[in-house]
C-alpha positions in Angstrom: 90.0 110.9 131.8 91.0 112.6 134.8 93.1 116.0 133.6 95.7 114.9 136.6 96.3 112.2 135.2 99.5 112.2 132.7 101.0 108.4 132.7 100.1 105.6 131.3 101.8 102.4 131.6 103.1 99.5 129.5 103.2 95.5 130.8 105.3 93.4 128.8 105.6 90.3 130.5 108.0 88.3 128.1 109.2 84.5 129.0 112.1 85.1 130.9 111.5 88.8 131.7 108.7 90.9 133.0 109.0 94.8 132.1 106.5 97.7 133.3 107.4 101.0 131.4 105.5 104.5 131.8 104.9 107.1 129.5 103.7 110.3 129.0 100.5 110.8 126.6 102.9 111.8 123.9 104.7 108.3 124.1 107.7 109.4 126.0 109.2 106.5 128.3 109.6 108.3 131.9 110.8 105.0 133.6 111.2 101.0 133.5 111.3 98.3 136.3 112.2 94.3 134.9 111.6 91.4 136.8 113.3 88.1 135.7 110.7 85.8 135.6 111.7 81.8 135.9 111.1 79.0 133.7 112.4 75.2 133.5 113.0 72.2 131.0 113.2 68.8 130.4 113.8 66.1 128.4 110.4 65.3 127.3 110.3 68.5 125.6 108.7 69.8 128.3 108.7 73.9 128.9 106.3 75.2 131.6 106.4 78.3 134.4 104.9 78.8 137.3 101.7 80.7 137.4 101.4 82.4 140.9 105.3 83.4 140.4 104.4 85.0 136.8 101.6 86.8 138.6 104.2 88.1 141.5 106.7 88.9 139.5 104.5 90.8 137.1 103.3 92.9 140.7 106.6 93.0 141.6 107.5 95.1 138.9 104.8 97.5 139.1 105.8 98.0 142.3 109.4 98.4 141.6 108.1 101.2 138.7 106.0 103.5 141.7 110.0 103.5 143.3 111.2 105.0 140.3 108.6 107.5 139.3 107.6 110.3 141.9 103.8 109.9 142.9 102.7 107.1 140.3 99.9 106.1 141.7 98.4 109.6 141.5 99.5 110.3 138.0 98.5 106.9 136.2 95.6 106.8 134.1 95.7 103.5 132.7 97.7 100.4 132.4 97.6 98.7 129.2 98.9 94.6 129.4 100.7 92.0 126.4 102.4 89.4 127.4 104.4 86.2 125.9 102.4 84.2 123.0 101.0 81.0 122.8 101.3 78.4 125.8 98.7 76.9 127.9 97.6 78.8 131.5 94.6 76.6 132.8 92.9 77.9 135.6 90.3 76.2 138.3 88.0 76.4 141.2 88.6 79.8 142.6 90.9 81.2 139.9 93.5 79.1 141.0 96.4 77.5 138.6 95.1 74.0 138.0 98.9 72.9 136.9 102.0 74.8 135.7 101.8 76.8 132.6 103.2 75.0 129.3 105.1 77.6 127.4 105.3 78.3 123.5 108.5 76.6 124.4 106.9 73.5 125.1 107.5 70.8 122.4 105.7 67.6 124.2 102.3 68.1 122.0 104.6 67.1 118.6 103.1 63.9 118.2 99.6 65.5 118.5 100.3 68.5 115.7 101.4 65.2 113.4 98.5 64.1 113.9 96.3 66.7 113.4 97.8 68.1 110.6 97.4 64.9 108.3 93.7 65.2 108.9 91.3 66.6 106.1 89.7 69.0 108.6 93.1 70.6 109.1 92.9 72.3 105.9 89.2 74.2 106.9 90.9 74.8 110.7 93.7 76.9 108.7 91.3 78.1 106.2 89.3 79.8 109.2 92.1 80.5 111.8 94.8 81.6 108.6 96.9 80.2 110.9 98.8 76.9 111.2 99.3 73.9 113.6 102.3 74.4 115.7 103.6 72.4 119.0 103.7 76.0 120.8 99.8 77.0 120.3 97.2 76.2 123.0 94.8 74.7 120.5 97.4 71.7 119.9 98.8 71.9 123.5 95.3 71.0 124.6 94.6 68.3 122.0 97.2 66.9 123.7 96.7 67.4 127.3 93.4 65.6 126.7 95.3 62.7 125.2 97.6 62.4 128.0 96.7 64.0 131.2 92.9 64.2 130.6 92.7 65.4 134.2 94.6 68.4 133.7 92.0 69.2 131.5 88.5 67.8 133.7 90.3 70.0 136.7 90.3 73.7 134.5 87.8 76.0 134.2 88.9 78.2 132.1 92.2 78.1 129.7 93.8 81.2 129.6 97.2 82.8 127.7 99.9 84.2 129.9 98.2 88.2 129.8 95.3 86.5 130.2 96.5 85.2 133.6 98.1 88.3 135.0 94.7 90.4 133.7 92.2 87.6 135.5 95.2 88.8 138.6 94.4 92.6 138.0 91.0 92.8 137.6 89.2 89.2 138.6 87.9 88.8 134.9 88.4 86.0 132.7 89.3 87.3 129.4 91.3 87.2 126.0 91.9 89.4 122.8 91.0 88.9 119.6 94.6 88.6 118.4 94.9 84.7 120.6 91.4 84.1 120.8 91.0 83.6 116.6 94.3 82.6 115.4 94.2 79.6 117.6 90.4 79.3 118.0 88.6 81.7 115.6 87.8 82.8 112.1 89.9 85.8 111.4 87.4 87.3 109.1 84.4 87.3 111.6 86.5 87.9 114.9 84.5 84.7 116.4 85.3 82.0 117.7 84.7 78.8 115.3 83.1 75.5 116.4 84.6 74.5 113.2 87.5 75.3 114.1 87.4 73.8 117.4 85.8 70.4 116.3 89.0 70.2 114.0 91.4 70.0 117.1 89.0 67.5 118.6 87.9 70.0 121.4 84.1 70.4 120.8 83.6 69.0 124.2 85.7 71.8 125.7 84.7 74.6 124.7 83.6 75.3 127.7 87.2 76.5 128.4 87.4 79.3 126.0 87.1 82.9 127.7 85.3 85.7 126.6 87.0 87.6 124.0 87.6 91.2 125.2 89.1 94.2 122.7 91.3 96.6 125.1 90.6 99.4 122.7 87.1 99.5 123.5 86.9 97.6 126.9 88.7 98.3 130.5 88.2 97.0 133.6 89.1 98.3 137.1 92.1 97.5 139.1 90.9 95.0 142.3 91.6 95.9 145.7 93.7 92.5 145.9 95.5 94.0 143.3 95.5 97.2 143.8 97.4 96.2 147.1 100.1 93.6 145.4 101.3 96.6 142.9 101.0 99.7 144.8 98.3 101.5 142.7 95.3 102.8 143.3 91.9 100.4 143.3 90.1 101.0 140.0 92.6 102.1 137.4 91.1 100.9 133.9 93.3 98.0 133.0 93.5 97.0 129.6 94.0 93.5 128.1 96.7 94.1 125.1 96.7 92.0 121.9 99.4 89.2 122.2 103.3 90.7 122.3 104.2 90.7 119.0 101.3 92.5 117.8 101.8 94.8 120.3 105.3 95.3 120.0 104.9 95.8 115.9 102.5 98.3 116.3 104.8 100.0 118.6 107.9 99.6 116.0 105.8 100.9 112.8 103.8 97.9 111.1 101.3 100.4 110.5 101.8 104.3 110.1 100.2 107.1 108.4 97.4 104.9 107.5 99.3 102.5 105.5 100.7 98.7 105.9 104.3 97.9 106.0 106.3 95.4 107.0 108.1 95.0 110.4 110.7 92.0 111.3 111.1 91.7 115.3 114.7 89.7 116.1 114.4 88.7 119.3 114.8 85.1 121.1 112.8 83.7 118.2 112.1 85.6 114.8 108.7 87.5 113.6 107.5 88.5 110.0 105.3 90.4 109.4 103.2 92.5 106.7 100.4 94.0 107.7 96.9 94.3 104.9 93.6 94.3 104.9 91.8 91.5 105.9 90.5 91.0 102.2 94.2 90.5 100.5 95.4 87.9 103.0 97.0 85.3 100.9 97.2 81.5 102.5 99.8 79.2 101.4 99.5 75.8 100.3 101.9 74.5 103.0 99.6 75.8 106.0 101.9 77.4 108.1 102.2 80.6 109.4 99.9 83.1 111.6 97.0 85.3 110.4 96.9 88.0 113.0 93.8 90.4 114.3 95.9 94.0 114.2 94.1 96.6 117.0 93.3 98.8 113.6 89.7 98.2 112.1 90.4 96.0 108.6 94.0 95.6 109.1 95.6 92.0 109.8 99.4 90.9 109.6 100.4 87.6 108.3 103.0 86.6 110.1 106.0 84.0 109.9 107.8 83.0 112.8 111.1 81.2 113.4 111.4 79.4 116.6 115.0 80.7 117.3 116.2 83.8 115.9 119.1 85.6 118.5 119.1 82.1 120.3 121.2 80.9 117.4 124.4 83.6 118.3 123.3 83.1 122.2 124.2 79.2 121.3 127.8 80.0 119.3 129.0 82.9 121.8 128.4 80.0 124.8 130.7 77.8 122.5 132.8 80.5 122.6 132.6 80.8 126.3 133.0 77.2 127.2 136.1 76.7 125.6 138.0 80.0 127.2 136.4 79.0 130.6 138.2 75.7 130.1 141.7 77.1 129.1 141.4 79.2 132.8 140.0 82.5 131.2 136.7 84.3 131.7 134.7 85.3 128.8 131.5 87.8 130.2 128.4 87.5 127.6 128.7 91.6 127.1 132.4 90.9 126.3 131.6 88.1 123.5 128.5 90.0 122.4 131.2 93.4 122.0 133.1 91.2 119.4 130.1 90.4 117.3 130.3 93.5 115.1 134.2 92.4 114.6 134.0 89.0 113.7 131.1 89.7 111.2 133.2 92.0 109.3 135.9 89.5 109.2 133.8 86.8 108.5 133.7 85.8 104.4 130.0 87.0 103.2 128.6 83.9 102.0 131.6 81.4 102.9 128.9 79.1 104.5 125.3 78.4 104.8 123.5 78.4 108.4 119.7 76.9 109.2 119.3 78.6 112.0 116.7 75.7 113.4 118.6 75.6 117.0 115.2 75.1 119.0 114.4 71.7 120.2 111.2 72.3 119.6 111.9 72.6 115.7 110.7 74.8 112.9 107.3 76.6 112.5 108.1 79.4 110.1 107.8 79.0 106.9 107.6 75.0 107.5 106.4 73.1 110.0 108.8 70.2 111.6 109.8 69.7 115.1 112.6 67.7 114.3 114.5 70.3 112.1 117.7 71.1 113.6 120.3 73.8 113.0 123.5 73.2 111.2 126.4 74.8 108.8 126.6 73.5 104.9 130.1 74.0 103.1 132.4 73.9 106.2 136.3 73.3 104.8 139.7 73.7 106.9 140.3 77.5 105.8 137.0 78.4 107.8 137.4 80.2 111.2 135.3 81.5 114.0 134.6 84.6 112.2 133.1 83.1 109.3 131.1 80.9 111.5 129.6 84.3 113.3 128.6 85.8 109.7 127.3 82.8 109.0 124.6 82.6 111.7 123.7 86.1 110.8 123.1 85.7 107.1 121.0 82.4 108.3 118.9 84.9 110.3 119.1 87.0 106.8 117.8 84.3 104.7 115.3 82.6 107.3 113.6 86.4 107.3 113.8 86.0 103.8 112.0 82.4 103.5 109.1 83.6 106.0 108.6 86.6 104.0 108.7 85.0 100.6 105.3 82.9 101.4 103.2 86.0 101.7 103.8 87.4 98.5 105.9 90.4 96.7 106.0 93.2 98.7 108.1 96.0 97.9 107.5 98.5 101.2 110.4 98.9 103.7 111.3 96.7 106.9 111.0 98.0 110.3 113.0 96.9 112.8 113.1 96.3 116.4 114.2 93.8 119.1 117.9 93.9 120.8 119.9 92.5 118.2 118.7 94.7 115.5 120.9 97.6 117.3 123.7 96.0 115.2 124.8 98.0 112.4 126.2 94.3 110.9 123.2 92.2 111.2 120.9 95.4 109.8 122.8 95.8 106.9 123.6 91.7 106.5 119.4 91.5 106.9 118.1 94.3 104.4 121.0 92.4 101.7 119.5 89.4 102.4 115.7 91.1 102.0 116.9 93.2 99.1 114.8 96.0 100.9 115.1 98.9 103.1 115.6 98.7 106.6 114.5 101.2 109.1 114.8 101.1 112.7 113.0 102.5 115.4 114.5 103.4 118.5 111.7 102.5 120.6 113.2 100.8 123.6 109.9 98.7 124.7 108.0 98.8 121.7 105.7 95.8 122.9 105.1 97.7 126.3 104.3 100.5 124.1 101.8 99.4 121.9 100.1 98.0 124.8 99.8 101.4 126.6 99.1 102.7 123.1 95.8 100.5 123.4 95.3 101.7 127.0 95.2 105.3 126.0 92.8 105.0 123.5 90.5 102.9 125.7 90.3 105.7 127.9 90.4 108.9 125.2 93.2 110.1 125.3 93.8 109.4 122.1 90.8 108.9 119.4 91.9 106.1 118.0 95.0 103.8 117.2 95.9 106.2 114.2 96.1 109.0 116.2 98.9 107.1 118.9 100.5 106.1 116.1 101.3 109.5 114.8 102.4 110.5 118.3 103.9 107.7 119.4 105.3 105.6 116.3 106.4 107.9 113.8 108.6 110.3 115.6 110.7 107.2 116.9 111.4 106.1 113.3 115.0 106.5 111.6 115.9 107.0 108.3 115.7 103.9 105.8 119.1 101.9 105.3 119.3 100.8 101.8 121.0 97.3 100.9 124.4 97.0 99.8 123.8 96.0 95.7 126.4 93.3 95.8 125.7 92.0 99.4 122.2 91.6 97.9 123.3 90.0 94.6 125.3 87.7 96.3 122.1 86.3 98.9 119.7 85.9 96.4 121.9 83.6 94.5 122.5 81.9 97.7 119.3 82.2 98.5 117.8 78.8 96.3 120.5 76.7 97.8 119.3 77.9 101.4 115.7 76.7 100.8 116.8 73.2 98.7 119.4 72.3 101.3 116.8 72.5 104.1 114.1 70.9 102.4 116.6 67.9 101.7 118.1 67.6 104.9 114.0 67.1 105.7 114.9 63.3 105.8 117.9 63.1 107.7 116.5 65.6 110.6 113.3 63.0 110.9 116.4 60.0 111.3 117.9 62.0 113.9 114.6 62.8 116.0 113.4 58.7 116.1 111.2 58.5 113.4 111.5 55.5 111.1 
């Protein structure tokens, strides 16, 4: 590593956002630059963004970081990449987008999850992968492109995540990371792909499409010229493909420190669980859901159990909130709605009402899988008021973390924190009742961009492995554990039952309501 060299930088390019942060070596953020980044909907079910626009808006913000940092270019020493999960990118003739990008949004491939999932060779595909069927992976997303748009598919060369995309942008090689490549394609246990694995999604004949699996621990490649000139920095600075966001952004917030596993909950738009192990104590449930994900730590996975909507479920009752003022001649600002949060939580009745939080339209996929379930309140009566509605939605954030986390076994260790919302005193101390566990958050703004350039410095040695980032970077940024409130806790997990039967019975009705027979 050159000794002038003293930044390294972080890529996050989320769904709706792009972020590049810097850093000193000891994992101090020097400077940010965000880029909204555009996507659209429709009817169908269909979510998709536009490729070339990811790529210049993920430039864009590179550039927009050299503005804020005095002499980047000279200073940077790596850039380490994650990006959004899931989703389809295919890619042609010439590296260019063969259609737009379906999102982990996207819920059009439902009909083609139903059906593999009521195959027998769904059960070895989750045995391998550890992970299950879902309407947002590109395993099931392409299963159904080839079922309905078979051209899409005949016109790709390669199909690529949305990191993928914006590394093949940086550095002109087609790639992915072990964290994508094997829970949607792979055996976690071998870090391989599977032709098991791929004959169970009915894709044997395109494997073809499948990149080249690339580590960016190990493994950098140099900035382009092209590229080089789109982002202002300098023509060969090692780039490093990242593990997928939330790996990368639960290393950053403390899945893993000092050598030992914990457990890390990221509340975001949508809702991830995890517990990190070694490989050898993963435990699959019965129901095959979940994710089984490659950590960037030798013999060290997280399971992981994601809701589709998490923050999305307040974003939904605030713009309730909004509509109706807006309609009575007053203007309501989101920051002024999301001020009265901590307010109407502690006037809201703990445990007047129960909330499935289930506001996606593309469904559920953690700790069941069903595109039709749908959100909704149980116990409303005429004494309830907004307030208790607000609570409400939080403690159905609560007990969904508390239903993902109940498939993967007892666990006793603490839950760290991160994502926006968890910077509410109300929903930390509603969530770690709910859990019945410690809660302890780290005040790591970008910990995703952070775990990336985490990966980036070891790559290039300047640090000697993960462990020793960690230490630097992780554990100083770690508060002090927030212990539950005994009778907030008592009071969820006698709740806690009712959640779980009420949403497995409402199983029928949410089918009625989505078409099915």
């Amino acid at each position: 590593m050159d000794g002038g060299k003293h930044i390294l930088i972080g890529v996050d390019a989320g769904t709706s956002v792009i972020k590049s942060v810097a850093f000193d070596l000891e994992g101090r953020q020097i400077a940010a630059a965000s880029v909204p980044n555009r996507y659209e909907t429709r009817a169908d079910g269909a979510a998709f963004q536009s490729l070339d626009e990811t790529w210049r808006n993920c430039a864009r913000s590179l550039r927009d970081l050299g503005d804020k940092v005095a002499d980047l270019t000279k200073r940077v020493s790596a850039v380490g990449l994650t990006a959004q999960g899931d989703g389809t990118w295919l890619v042609g003739t010439e590296n260019r987008p063969v259609t737009d990008a379906w999102l982990w949004l996207d819920a059009r491939s439902a009909p083609t999850v139903r059906r593999l999932r009521g195959q027998g060779s769904d059960q070895i595909r989750f045995e391998k992968t550890g992970t299950g069927l879902t309407v947002c992976q590109q395993g099931s997303q392409l299963a159904h492109m080839l079922a309905t748009q078979p051209d899409l598919v005949a016109s790709a060369e390669v199909a690529l995540h949305c990191k993928d995309w914006l590394y093949l942008n940086l550095t002109g090689v087609r790639a992915t990371d072990p964290s994508e490549a094997l829970f949607t394609f792979g055996n976690f246990r071998t870090g391989r792909y599977d032709s098991t694995v791929i004959e169970a999604l009915g894709l044997a004949g395109q494997r073809r499409l499948l990149p080249e699996i690339v580590d960016g621990r190990r493994v950098t490649h140099p900035l382009s010229s092209g590229a080089a000139a789109a982002t202002g920095l300098v023509a060969g600075t090692p780039i490093s493909l990242g593990y997928v966001d939330f790996a990368c952004a639960a290393i950053g917030a403390g899945l893993y420190t000092d050598g030992t596993p914990a457990r890390c909950t990221i509340l975001g738009s949508t809702g991830m669980h995890m517990r990190a192990m070694p490989v050898g104590d993963v435990r699959l449930n019965a129901e095959r859901t979940g994710y089984t994900l490659a950590l960037p730590i030798d013999g060290v996975v997280a399971q992981l159990q994601s809701n589709m909507a998490a923050t999305l479920n307040l974003d939904w009752l605030l713009s309730l909130a909004a509509d109706l003022l807006a309609e009575m001649g007053q203007a309501a600002p989101r920051a002024a709605l999301l001020d009265r949060i901590e307010a109407w939580a502690a006037a809201g009745r703990p445990g007047a009402l129960l909330y499935h939080p289930y506001i996606s339209e593309a469904g559920e996929r953690g700790p069941f899988v069903n595109s039709h379930a749908r959100a909704g309140f149980t116990g409303l009566n005429l004494a309830h008021r907004f307030p208790d509605l607000v609570r409400a939605v939080i403690e159905g954030l609560g007990l969904a973390a508390r239903d993902c986390y109940d498939v993967m076994g007892p666990s006793s260790s603490e839950v760290r924190l991160t994502g926006g919302a968890c910077r509410s005193p109300a929903l930390r101390a509603i969530l770690s009742a709910a859990l019945d566990a410690p809660v302890r958050i780290s005040s790591r703004e970008e910990a995703g961009a952070a775990g990336a350039a985490m990966m980036a410095g070891v790559a290039i040695g300047a640090h000697a492995d993960m462990d020793a980032a960690i230490a630097r970077w992780v554990m100083p940024m770690l508060g002090a554990p927030e212990q539950p409130d005994p009778k907030l806790a008592r009071l969820y997990a006698r709740l806690y039952p009712a959640y779980v039967a009420a949403r497995q019975a409402l199983a029928p009705t949410w089918a009625a309501l989505g078409g099915e027979p």
